[in-house]
VOSE-259569 format. One line per 8 residues: number of its first residue (from 1); their letters; for each residue z, y negated, x negated of C-alpha. Coordinates in nm, 4 decimals. Layout:
REM VOSE-259569
NUM = A = Z/Y/X; ...
END
This chain:
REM VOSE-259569
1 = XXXXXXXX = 0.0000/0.0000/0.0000; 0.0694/-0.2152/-0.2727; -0.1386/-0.1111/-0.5276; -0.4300/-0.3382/-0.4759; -0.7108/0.0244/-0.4813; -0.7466/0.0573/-0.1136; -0.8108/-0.1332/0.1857; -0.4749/-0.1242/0.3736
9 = XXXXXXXX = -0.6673/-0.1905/0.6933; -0.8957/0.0901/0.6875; -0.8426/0.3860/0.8817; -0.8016/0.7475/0.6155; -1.0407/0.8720/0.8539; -1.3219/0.6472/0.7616; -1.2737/0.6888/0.3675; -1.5724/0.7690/0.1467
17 = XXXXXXXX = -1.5173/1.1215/-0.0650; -1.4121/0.9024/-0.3124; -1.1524/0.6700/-0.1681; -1.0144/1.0165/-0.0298; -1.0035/1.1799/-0.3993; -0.8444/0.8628/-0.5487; -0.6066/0.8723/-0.2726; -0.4517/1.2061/-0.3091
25 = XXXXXXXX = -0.5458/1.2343/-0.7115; -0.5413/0.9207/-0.8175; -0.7945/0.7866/-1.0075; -0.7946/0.8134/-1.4283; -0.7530/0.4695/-1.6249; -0.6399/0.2867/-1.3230; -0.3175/0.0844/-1.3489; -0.1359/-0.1484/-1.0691
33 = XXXXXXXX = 0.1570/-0.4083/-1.0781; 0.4077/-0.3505/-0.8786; 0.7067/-0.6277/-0.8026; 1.0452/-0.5706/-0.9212; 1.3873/-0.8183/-0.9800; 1.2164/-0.9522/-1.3283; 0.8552/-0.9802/-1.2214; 0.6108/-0.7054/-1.2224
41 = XXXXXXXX = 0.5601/-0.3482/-1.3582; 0.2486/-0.1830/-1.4718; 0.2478/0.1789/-1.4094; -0.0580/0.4206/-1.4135; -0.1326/0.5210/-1.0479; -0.1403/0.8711/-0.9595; -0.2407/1.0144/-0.6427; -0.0500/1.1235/-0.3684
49 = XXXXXXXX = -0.0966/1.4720/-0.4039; 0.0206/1.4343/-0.7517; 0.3405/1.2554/-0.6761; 0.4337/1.5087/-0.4363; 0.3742/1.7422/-0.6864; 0.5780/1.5672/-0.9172; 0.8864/1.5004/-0.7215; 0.9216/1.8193/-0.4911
57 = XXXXXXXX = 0.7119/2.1020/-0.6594; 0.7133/2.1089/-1.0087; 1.0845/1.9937/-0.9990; 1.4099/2.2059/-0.9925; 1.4630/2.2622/-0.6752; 1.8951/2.2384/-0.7553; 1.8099/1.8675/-0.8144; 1.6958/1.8083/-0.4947
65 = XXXXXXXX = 1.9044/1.7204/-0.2030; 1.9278/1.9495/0.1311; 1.8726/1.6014/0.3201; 1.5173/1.5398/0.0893; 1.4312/1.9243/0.1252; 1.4266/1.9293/0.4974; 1.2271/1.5961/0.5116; 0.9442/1.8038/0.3060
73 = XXXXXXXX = 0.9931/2.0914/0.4079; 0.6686/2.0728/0.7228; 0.4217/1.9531/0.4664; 0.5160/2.2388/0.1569; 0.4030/2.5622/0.1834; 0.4785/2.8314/-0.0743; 0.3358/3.1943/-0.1463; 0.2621/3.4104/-0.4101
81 = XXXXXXXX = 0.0164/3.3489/-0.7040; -0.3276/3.5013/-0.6381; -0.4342/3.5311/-0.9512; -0.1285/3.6881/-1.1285; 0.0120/3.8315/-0.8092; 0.3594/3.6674/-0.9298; 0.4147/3.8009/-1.2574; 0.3632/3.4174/-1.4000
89 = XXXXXXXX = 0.1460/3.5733/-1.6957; -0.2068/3.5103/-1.7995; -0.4597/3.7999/-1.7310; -0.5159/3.8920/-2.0799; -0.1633/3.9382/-2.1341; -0.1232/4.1703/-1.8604; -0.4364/4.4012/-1.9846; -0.1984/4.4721/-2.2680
97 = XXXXXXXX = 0.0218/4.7733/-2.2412; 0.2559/5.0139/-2.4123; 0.2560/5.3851/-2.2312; 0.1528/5.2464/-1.9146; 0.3272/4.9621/-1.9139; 0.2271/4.5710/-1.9145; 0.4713/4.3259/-1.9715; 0.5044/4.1997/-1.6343
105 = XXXXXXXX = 0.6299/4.5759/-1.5483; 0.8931/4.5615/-1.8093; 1.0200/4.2514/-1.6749; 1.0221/4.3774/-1.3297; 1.2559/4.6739/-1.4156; 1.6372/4.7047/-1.3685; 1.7967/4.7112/-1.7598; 1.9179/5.0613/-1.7093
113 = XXXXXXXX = 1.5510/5.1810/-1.6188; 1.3809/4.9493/-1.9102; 1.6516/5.1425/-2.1358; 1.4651/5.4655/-2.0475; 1.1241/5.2947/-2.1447; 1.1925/5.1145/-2.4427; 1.3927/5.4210/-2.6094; 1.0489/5.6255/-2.5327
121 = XXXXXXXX = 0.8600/5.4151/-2.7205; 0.7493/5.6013/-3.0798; 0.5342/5.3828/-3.2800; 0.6764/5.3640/-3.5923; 0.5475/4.9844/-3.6547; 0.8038/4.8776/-3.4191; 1.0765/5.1465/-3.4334; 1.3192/4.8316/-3.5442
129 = XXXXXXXX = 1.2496/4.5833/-3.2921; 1.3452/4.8208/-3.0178; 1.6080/4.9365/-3.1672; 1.7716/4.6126/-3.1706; 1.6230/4.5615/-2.8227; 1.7931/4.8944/-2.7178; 2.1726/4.7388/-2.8454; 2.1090/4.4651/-2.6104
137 = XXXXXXXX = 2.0285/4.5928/-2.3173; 2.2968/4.8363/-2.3299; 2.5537/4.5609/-2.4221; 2.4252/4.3996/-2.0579; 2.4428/4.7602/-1.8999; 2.8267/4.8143/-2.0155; 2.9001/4.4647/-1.9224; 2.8054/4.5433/-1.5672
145 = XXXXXXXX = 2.4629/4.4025/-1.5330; 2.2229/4.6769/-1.5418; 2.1219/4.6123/-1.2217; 1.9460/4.2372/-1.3315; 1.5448/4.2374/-1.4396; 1.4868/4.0222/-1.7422; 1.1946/3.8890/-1.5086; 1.5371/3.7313/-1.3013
153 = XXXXXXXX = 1.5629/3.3415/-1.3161; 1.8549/3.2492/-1.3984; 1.9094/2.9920/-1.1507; 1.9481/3.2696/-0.8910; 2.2799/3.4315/-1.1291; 2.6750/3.3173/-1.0287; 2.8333/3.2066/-1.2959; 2.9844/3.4943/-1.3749
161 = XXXXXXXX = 2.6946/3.6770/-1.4199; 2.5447/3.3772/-1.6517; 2.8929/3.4058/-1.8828; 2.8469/3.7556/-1.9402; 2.5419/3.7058/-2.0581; 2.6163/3.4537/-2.2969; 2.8939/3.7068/-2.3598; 2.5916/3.9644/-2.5038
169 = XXXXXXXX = 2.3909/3.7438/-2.6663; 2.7137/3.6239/-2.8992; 2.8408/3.9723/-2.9511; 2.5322/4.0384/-3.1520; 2.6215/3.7846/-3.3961; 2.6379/3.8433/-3.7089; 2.8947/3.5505/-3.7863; 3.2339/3.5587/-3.7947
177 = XXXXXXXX = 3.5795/3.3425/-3.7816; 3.4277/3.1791/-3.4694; 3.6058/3.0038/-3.1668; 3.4729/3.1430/-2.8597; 3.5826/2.9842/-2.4845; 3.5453/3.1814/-2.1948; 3.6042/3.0045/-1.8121; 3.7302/3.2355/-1.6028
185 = XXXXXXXX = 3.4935/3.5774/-1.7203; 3.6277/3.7938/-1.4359; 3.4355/3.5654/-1.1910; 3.2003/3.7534/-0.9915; 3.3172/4.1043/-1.1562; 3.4519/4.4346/-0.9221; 3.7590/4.5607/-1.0709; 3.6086/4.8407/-1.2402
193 = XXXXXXXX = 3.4194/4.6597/-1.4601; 3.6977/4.4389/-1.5634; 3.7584/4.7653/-1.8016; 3.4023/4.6641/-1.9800; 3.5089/4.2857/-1.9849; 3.7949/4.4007/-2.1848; 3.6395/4.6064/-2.4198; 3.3844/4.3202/-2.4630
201 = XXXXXXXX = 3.6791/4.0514/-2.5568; 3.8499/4.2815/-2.7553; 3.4514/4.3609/-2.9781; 3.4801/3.9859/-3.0494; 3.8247/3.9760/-3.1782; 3.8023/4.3124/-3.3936; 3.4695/4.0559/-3.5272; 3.6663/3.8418/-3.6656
209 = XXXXXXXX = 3.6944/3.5626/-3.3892; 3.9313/3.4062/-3.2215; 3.9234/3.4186/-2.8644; 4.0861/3.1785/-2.5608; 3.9763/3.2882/-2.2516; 4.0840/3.0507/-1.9006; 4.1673/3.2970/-1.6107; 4.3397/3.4214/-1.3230
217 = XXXXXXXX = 4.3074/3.7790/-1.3133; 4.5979/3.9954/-1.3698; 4.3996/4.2500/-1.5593; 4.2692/4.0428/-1.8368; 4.6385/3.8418/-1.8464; 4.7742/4.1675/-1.8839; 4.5370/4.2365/-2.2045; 4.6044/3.9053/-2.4119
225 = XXXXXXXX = 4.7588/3.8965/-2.7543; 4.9284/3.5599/-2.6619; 4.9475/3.3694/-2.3726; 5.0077/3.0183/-2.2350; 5.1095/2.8809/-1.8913; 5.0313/2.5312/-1.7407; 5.1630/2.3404/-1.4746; 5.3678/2.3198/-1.2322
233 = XXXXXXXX = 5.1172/2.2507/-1.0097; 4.7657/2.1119/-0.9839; 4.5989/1.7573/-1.1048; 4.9042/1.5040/-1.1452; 5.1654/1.7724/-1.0716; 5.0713/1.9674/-1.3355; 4.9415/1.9118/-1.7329; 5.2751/2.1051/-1.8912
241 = XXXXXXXX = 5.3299/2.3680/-2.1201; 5.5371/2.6340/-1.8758; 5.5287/2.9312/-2.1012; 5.4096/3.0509/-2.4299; 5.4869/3.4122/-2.5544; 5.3410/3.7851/-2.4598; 5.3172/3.9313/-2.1347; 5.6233/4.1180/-2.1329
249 = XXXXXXXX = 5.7760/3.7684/-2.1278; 5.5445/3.6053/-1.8869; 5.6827/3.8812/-1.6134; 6.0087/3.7893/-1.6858; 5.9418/3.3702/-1.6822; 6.0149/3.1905/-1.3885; 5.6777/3.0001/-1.3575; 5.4137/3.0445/-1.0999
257 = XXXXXXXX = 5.2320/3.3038/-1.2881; 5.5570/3.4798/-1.3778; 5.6714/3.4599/-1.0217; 5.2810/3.5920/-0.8932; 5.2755/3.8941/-1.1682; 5.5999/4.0363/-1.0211; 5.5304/3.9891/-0.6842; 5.3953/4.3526/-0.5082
265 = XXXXXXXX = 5.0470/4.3498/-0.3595; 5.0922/4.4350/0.0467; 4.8797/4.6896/0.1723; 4.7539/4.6039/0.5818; 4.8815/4.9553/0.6756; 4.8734/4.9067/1.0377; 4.6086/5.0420/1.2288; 4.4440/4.7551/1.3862
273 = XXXXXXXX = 4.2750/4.8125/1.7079; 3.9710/4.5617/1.7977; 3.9547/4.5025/2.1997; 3.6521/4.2364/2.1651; 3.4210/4.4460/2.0734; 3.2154/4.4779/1.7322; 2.9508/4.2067/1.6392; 2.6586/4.5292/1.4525
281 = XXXXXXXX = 2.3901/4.4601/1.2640; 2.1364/4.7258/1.1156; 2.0535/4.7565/0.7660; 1.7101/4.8732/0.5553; 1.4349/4.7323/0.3006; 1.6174/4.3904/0.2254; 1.6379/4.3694/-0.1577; 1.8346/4.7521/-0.2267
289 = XXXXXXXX = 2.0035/4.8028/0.1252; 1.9332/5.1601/0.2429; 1.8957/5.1866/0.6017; 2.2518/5.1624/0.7590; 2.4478/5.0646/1.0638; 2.7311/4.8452/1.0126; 2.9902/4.6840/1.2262; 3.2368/4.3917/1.2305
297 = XXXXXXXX = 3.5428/4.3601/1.4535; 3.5154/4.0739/1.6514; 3.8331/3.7982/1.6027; 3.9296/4.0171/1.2684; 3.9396/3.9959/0.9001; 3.6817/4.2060/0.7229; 3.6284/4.2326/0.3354; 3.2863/4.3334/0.2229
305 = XXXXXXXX = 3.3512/4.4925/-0.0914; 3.1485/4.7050/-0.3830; 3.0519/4.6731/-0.7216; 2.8186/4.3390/-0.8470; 2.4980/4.3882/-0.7294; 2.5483/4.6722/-0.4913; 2.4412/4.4661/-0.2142; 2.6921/4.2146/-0.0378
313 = XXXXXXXX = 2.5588/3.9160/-0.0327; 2.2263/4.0935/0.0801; 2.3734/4.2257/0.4019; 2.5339/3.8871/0.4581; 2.2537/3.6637/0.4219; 1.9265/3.8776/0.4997; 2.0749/4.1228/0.8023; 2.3903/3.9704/0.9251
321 = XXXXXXXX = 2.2990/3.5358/0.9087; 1.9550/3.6230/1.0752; 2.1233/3.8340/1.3802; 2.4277/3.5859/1.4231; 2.2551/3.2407/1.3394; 2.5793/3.0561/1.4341; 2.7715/3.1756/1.1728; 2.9077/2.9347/0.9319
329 = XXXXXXXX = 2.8432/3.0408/0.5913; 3.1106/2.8817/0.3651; 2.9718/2.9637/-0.0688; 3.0415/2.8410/-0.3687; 2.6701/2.6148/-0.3957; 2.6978/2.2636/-0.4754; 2.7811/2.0213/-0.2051; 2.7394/1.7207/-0.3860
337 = XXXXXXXX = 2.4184/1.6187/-0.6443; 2.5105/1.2919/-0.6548; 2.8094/1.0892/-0.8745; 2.8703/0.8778/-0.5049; 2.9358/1.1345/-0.3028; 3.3282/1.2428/-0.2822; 3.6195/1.4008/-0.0574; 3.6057/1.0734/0.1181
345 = XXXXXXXX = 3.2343/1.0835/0.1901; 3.1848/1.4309/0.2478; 3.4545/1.5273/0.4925; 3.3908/1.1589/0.6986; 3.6928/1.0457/0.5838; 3.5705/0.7259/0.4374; 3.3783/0.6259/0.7675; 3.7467/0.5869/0.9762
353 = XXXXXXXX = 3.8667/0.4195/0.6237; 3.5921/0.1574/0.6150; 3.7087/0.0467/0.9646; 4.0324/0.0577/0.9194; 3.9292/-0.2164/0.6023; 3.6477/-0.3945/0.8608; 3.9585/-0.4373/1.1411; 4.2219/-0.5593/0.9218
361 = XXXXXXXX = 4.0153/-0.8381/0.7411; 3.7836/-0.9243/0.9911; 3.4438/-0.7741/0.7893; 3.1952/-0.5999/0.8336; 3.2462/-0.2527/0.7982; 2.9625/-0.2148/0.5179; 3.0991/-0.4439/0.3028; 3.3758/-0.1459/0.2516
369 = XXXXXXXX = 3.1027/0.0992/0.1184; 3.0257/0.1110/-0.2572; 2.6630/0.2165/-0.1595; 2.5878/-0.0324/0.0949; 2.7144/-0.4297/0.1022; 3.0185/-0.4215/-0.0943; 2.9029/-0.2757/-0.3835; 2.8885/-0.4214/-0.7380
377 = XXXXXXXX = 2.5642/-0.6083/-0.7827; 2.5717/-0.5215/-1.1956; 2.6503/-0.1517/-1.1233; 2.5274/-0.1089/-0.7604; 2.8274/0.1131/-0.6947; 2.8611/0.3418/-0.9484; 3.1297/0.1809/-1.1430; 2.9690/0.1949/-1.4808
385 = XXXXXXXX = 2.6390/0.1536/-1.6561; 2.4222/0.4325/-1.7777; 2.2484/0.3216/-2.1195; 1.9389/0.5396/-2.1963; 1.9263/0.6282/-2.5445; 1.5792/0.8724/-2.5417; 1.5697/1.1604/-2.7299; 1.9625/1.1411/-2.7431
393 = XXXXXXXX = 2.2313/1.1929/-2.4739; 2.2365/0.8737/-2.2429; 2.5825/0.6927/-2.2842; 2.8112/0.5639/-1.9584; 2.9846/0.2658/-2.0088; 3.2311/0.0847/-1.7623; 3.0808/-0.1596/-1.5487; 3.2340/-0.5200/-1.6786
401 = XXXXXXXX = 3.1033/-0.6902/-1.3791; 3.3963/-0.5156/-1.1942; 3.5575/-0.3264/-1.4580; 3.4935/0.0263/-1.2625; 3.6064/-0.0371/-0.9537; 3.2221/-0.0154/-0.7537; 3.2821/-0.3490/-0.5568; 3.2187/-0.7445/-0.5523
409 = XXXXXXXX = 3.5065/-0.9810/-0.5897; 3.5731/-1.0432/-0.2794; 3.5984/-0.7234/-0.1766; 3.8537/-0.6203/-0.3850; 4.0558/-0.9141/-0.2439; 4.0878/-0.7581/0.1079; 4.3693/-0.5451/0.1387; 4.5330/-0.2647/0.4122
417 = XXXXXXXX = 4.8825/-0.2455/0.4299; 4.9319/-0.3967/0.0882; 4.6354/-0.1781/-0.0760; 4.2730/-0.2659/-0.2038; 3.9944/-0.0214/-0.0701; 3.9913/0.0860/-0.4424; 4.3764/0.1558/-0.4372; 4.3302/0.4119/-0.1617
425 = XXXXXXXX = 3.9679/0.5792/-0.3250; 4.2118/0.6580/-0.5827; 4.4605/0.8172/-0.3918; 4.5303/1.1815/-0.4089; 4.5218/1.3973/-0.0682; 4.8689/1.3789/-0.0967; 4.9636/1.0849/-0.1219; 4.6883/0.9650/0.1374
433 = XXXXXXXX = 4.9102/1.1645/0.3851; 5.1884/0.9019/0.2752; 5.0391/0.6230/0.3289; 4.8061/0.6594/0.6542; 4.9366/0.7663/1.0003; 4.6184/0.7105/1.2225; 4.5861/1.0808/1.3689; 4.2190/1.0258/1.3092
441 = XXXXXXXX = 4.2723/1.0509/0.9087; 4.5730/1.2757/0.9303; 4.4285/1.5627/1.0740; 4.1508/1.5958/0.8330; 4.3944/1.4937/0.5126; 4.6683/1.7757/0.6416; 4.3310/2.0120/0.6355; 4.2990/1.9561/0.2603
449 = XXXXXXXX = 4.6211/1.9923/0.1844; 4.6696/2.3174/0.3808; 4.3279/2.4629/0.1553; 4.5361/2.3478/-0.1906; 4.3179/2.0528/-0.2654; 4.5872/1.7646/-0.1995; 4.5462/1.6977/-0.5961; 4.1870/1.5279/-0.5495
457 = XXXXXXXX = 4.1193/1.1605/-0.5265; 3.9752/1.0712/-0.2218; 3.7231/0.9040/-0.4509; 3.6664/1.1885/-0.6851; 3.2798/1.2543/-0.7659; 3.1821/1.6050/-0.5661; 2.9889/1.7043/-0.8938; 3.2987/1.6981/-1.1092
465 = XXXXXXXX = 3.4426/1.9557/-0.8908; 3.4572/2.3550/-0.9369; 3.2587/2.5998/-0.7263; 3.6587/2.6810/-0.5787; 3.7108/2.3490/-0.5392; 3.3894/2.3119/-0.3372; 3.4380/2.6151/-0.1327; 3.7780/2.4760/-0.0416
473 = XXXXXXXX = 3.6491/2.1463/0.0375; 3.3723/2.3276/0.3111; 3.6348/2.5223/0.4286; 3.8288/2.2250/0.5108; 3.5410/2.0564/0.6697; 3.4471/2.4050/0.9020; 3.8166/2.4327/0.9818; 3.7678/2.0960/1.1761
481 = XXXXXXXX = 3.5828/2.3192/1.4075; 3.7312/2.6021/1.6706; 3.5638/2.9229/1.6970; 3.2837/3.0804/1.5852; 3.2190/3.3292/1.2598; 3.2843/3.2674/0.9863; 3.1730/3.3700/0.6473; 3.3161/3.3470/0.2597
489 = XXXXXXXX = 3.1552/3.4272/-0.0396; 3.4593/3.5143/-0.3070; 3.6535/3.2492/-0.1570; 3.9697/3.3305/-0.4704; 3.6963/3.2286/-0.7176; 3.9021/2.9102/-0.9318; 4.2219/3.0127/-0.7341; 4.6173/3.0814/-0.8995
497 = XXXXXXXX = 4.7315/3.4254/-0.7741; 5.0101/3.2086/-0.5912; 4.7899/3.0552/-0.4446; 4.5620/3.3567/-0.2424; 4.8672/3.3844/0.0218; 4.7883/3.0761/0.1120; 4.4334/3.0967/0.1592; 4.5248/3.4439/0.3593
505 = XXXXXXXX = 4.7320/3.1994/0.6126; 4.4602/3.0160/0.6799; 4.2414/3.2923/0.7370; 4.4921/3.3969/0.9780; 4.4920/3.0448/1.1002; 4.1253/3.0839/1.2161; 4.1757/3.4107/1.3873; 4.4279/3.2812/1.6202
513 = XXXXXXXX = 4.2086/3.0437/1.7007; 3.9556/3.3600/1.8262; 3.7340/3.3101/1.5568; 3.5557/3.6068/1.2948; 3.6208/3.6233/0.9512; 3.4122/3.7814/0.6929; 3.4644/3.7836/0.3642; 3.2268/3.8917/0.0637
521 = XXXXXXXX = 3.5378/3.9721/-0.2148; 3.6562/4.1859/-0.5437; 4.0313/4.0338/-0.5342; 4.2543/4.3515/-0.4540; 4.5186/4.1059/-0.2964; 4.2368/4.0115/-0.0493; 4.1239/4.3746/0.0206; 4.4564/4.4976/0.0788
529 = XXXXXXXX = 4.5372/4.2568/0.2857; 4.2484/4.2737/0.5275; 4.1936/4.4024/0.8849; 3.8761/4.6006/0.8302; 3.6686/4.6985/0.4967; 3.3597/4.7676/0.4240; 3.2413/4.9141/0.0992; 2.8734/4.9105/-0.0287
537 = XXXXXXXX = 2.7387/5.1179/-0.3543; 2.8728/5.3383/-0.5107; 2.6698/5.1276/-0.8121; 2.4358/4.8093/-0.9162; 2.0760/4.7680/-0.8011; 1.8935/5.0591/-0.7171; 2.1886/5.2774/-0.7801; 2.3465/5.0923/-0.4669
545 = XXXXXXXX = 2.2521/4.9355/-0.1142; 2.4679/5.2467/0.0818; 2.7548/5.2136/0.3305; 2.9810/5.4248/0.1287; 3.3360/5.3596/0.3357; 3.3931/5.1809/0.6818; 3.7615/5.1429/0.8208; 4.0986/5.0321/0.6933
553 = XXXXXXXX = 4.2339/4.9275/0.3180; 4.5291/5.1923/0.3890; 4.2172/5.4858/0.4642; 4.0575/5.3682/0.1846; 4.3669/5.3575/-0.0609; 4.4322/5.7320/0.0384; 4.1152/5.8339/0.0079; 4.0321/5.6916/-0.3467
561 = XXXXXXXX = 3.6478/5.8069/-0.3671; 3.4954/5.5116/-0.4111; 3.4765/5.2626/-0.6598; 3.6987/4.9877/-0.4714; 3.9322/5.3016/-0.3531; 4.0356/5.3606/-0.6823; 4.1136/5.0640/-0.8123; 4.3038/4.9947/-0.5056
569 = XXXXXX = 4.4903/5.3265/-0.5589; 4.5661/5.2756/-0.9257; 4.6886/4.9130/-0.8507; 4.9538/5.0217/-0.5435; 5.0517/5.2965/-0.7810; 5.1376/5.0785/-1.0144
END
């Protein structure tokens, strides 16, 4: 429109071939000025085809909001490659093959079958490389991921399944007397393969490294050398040293962790009966699901359980979502891709605060938002400046305009009840519930507190937070609702041990309010604790997919045949 190449007045329709190509492909050499705040800027023009191309296609589709996504989604179309029916490779690298086998095929393959075809492999030439190839793929079968293809992007892998690989590709190392950081390994891993995980730490140790590893689980606790505790609690309540010694002394301490350790898992052994019927859904063909029947008690607790890849999230998302549309799916995805949004912004918090400013000072309720009226002219809300530096990492300064606080002047001079709009952006959950008594902001604030998030700022950027901390915030959010299904992904994922019981009360919570609950999980705590279970496996990729147990933890525990079963057994045992 402003470009100056086209005739603004002319219909598309009437066009010339040309004005059409230019159009959508732009047209090579040309240039336009475009207006900004110091003048103009000269830009080459590319067509609209191109841009689209640009923005949406070639771009990674995590860096692009849900709200931008459905906006293109009627004019994008996607489908497999014709000419390399998917495999992403050229033609004459797929004419190339070793016993059969192209590298597209290779790529397609679980790591335990590529195992098989690699170790056949007897050309002489090469006996080394695959030897060495061999080691690895083995180290990723033991660590519990020999049901991935190397063909997998790795956008598509939890985070657990992206540390253990990083995991594999260190333990091959050849150096030594290195300090090695692991978040939380046990994420995403069924308690038998914890066992590998161990075995795994302990390789880099006996290496020569040192090893600190940031977790939860009791099992790999349990295994450390040393040990430190932090706390009390969470965010401003916590940040001290609590214990430092061996386990045999943490089970003894009197600290969260010590007081979590000694307390007994509780086994559900009641026999529950479900008088509203079962919600059923039928398995087959999605991903590794064999066909199955399945079925969840309606207004009950059920843990899908199994081994990493053996199917879960498959029969939640392809079979169950698709028959019961109106369930609310509550993972651990991003909820935020953007520095402004926060707890404020995302639970509508911030709307009722912004009035509450607008009432009290006689404004306009806009001139409360850092991304509308209000905001900083220097930093246009952000609260600092972003200095682009290249080839090197940008660096973030505070704004000095307003010193990090988003707004003008004169907004910072209006006050409620003795605080600045800044003030209460800076207020943890907590302490919000202190200072507001509107029922409007209460309810919502008690709902954050009740998840074990009254430690964030109201103001708090949404990508600073954890995948717990985000699943906690949705589940705040959905619990505004009544009724309905509801569905968790490893909902204990970032969570203290002390702190499960209280996610179980809210669970509880929801099904007194006649609402399903399903959760996708590998905490024991959670399984024993549940109404119904349902078990899929008994491994990883094609080795899974199978209903392999359907009733009650208790059944299960005294049964002890499948993989869940007897880690559940050995735990209660214990």
């Amino acid at each position: 429109m402003l470009s100056g190449l086209f005739d603004n007045n002319k219909p598309v329709k009437e066009y010339t071939e040309e004005e059409r190509r230019w159009l959508l492909y732009g047209k090579e050499g040309a240039q336009v000025d475009l207006p900004s705040k110091s003048g103009y800027f000269r830009f080459d023009y590319e067509g609209l085809c191109e841009k689209i191309t640009r923005l949406f296609i070639l771009r990674q589709q995590s860096q692009i909001s849900e709200r931008v996504k459905q906006k293109i989604a009627p004019f994008l179309t996607s489908g497999i490659c014709p000419a390399c029916g998917g495999s992403r490779y050229a033609q004459r690298i797929l004419d190339c093959r070793i016993n059969g086998y192209n590298l597209a095929d290779w790529c397609k393959m679980e790591i335990s079958q590529l195992r098989q075809v690699v170790q056949a492999v007897e050309e002489e030439k090469v006996s080394t490389v695959c030897a060495a190839i061999d080691a690895r793929l083995e180290q990723m079968e033991k660590i519990g991921l020999g049901y991935l293809s190397l063909g997998r992007e790795t956008s598509t892998l939890s985070g657990g399944e992206s540390q253990r690989l990083k995991m594999v590709r260190h333990l091959n190392s050849s150096l030594s007397d290195l300090l090695y950081i692991f978040d939380e390994p046990s994420i995403g891993l069924h308690s038998q393969d914890l066992k590998a995980m161990r075995h795994l730490l302990r390789a880099l140790c006996d290496k020569g490294n040192t090893v600190l590893v940031v977790e939860h689980n009791r099992e790999i606790i349990e295994m450390a050398d040393h040990l430190f505790e932090i706390g009390p609690g969470a965010g401003t309540n916590g940040g001290e040293l609590l214990y430092e010694g061996d386990f045999a002394g943490l089970l003894k301490a009197d600290t969260p962790t010590g007081r979590a350790l000694r307390e007994p898992i509780r086994l559900c052994e009641k026999e529950k009966t479900f008088s509203d019927g079962m919600l059923t859904v039928s398995a087959g063909g999605q991903n590794n699901l064999t066909p199955f029947t399945v079925s969840f008690p309606k207004g009950g607790f059920t843990v899908v359980a199994g081994v990493a890849g053996s199917g879960k999230s498959t029969l939640m998302r392809q079979v169950f979502l698709p028959a019961y549309p109106d369930a609310v799916l509550i993972d651990q995805s991003p909820i935020g891709l953007s520095p402004r949004s926060t707890p404020a912004t995302y639970t509508k918090l911030f709307d009722e605060i912004r009035r509450l400013f607008a009432r009290a000072n006689g404004m306009s309720a806009s001139m409360f938002s850092f991304n509308s009226e209000g905001a900083c002219p220097t930093c246009h809300g952000l609260g600092y400046i972003y200095t682009d530096l290249a080839f090197m990492e940008p660096i973030r300064t505070r704004c000095t305009a307003c010193g990090g606080h988003r707004y003008k002047p004169e907004v910072l001079a209006c006050r409620l009840r003795g605080k600045t709009i800044d003030e209460v952006l800076n207020m943890t959950v907590d302490q919000a519930l202190e200072f507001f008594v509107e029922k409007k902001l209460r309810a919502p604030l008690e709902l954050l507190a009740e998840t074990g998030l009254g430690y964030l700022t109201l103001g708090q950027p949404l990508t600073s937070l954890s995948g717990g901390e985000c699943q906690r915030l949705k589940l705040a959010s959905e619990l505004q609702k009544k009724g309905g299904i509801y569905i968790m992904d490893e909902p204990t994922v970032g969570l203290h041990m002390s702190e499960v019981q209280r996610l179980l009360a809210i669970i509880r919570r929801l099904q007194s309010q006649n609402s399903t609950v399903i959760v996708i999980e590998h905490d024991l705590e959670m399984i024993a604790a549940a109404d119904y279970l349902i078990e899929l496996g008994p491994g990883s990729g094609a080795h899974g997919g199978r209903l392999i147990f359907e009733g009650s933890p208790a059944q299960l525990a005294r049964r002890g045949d499948t993989p869940t079963g007897r880690c559940l057994a050995e735990l209660l045992n214990r």
